[in-house]
N, C-alpha and C positions, 0 to 999 in steps of 0.2 A: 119539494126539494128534489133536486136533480139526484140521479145515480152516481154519477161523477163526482159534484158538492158531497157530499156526505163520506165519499172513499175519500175526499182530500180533508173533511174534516175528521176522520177517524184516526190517519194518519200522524194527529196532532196527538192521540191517546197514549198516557205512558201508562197510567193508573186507572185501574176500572174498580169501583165499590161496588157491588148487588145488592137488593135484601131483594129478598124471596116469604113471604110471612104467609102464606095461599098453604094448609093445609087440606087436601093432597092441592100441589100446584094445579092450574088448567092446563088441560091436554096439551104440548107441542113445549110451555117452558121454556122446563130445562133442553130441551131440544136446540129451540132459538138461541137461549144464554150459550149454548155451545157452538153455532153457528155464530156468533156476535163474538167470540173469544178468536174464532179460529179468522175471524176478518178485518180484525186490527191488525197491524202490519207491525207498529212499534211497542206493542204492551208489553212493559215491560213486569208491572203487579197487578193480580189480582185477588182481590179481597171479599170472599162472600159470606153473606150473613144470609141464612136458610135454617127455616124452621118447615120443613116439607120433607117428605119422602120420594124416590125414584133414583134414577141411575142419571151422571154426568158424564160425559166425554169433553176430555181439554185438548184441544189441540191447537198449536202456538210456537212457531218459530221462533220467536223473540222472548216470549214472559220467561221470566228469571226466577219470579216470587210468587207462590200459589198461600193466602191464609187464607185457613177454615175455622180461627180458632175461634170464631165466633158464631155456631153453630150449636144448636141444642140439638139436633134430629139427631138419631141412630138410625135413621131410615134411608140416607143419600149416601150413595156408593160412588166412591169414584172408579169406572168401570175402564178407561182407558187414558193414560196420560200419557200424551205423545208432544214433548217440550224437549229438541235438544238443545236450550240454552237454560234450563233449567238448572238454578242454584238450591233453593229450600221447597219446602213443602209440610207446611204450617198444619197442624191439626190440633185440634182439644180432646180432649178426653175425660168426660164429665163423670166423679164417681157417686153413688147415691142407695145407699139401703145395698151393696155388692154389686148393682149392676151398673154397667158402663154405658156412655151416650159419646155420642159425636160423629165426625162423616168418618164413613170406613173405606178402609183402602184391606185389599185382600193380600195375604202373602201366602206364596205355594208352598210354606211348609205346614206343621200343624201347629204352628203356636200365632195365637193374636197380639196384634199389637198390644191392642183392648187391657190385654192380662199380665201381659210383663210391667215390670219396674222402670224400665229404661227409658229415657223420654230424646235421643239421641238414636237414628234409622240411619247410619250408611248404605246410597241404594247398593255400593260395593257389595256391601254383607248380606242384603236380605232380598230374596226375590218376590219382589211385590206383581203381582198380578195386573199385566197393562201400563207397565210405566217400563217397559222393555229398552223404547226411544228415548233415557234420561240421559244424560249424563250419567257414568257411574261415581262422579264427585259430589253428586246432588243429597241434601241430608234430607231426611225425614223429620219433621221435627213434633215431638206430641206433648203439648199443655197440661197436665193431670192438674183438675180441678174435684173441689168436692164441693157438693151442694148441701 
């Protein structure tokens, strides 16, 4: 299939699903999965399901909806979200014997998300590490599950 064919049928993409289940992933991945995000022109959600460890970068003029809430790993960071049309940002938060699982998103002050009660992130209020390029209307949103 042609270079051309495949940029016209990406085009057609509003919704992307993953599953990732390779623990640790093969070298390059989530690399690709980030390169495959940043080359859909109209995504508008994406939905990943990742049982792996390593670091994601999202980058996406258009996606609006990032869920992760389906997610068992504490080991996938999201290390760089650069989305301005960016609405939600979906996370779980799995609790179990005290400790916490799910994909992490870092914030530069000293309190984790992980640990608070709140399940409601104005990026307004919280400076999250790497998601500089949001929208500041954009919410954080985190799933508190118990296993």
């Amino acid at each position: 299939m042609g270079e051309e064919k495949v940029l016209r049928l990406s085009k057609g993409i509003e919704d992307l699903s993953i599953e990732i289940d390779e623990y640790p992933p093969q070298d390059g991945t989530l690399e690709a999965l980030s390169r495959l995000i940043e080359q859909i022109p109209n995504l508008k959600r994406l939905e990943l399901h990742a049982q792996c460890e390593g670091t994601l970068s999202i980058k996406s003029s258009s996606l609006e909806n990032i869920d992760f809430t389906h997610n068992n790993s504490n080991q996938l960071k999201v290390t760089e979200c650069i989305c301005p049309s960016l609405q939600t940002f979906q996370l779980a938060c799995y609790s179990k014997n005290g400790s916490n699982n799910g994909v992490q998103l870092a914030v530069s002050h000293d309190i984790r998300i992980e640990d608070s009660e709140r399940t409601i992130y104005p990026v307004s209020e919280w400076d999250f590490v790497g998601m500089e390029e949001v929208p500041k209307s954009c919410i954080v949103k985190v799933e508190r599950r118990r296993r």
